[in-house]
C-alpha positions in Angstrom: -78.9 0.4 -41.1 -82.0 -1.2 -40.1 -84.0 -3.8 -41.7 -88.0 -4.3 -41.7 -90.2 -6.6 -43.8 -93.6 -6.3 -45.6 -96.4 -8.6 -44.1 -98.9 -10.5 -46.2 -101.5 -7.2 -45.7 -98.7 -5.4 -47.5 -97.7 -3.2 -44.5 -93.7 -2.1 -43.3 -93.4 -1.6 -39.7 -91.0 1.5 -39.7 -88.2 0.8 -36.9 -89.0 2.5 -33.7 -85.9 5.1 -33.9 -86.5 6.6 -36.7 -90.3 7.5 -36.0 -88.7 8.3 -32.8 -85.9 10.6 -34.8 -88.7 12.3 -36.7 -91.5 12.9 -34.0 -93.9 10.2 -36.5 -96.9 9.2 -33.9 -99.8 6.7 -34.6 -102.0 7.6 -37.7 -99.1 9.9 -39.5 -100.1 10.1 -43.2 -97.5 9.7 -45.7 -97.1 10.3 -49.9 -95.9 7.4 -51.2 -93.9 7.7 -54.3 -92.1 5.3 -56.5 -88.4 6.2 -57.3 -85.7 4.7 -59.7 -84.0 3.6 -55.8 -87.0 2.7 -54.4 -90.2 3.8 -52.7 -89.9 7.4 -50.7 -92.3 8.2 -48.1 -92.8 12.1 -47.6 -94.9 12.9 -44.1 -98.2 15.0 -45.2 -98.2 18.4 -43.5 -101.9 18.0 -41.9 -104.2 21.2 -41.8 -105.4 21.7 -38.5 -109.6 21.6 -38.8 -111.1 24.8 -40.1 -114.6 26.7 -39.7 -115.6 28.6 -43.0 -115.7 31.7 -40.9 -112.0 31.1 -39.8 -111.4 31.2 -44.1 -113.9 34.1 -45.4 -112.0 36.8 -44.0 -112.8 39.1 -47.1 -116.2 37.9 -47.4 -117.5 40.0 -45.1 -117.7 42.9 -47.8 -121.0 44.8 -47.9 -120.4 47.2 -50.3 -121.8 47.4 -54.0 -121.0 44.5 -56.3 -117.6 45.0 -58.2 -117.7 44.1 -62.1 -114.4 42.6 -63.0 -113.6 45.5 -65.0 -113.6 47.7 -61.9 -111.4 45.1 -59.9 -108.9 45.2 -62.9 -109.1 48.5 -62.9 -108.4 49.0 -59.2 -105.5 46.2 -59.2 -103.7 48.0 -61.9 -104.1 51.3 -59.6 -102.8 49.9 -56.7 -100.0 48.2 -58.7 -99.3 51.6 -60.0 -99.4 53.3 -56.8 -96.8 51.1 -55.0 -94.2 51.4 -58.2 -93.9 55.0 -57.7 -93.6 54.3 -53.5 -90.9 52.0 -55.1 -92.1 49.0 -53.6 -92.2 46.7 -56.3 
């Protein structure tokens, strides 16, 4: 088992093999969360950097304007549709 300590800024220096073990480079953020043991550090999961084009896939609909009685209705078609195909 390694040891680290905390500095007077309040910082732990995580030992070099086991950033090394989980592929951590410079500028990694983590979730810090208080346990009954301890303190856990879970690695975020970063998103890589997005255009709003990339993410409005289904906003390129031109057709009429749906009322949200007419998308229910056409969910609950659907829906219907795929129980008798037996996929759900």
């Amino acid at each position: 088992m390694e040891t680290t300590k905390l500095s007077s800024k309040g910082q732990v220096i995580l030992p070099k093999a086991i950033r090394s073990t989980h592929n951590w480079q410079p500028g990694i953020e983590f979730a810090v969360e208080d346990t009954p043991e301890g303190v856990l550090l879970r690695p975020l999961k970063p998103f890589k950097p997005t255009s709003l084009d990339a993410v409005l896939g289904c906003a390129e609909y031109q057709g009429p304007t749906k009322t949200l009685e007419e998308m229910e209705q056409g969910i609950t078609e659907e829906t219907k549709a795929r129980h008798a195909r037996g996929r759900y």
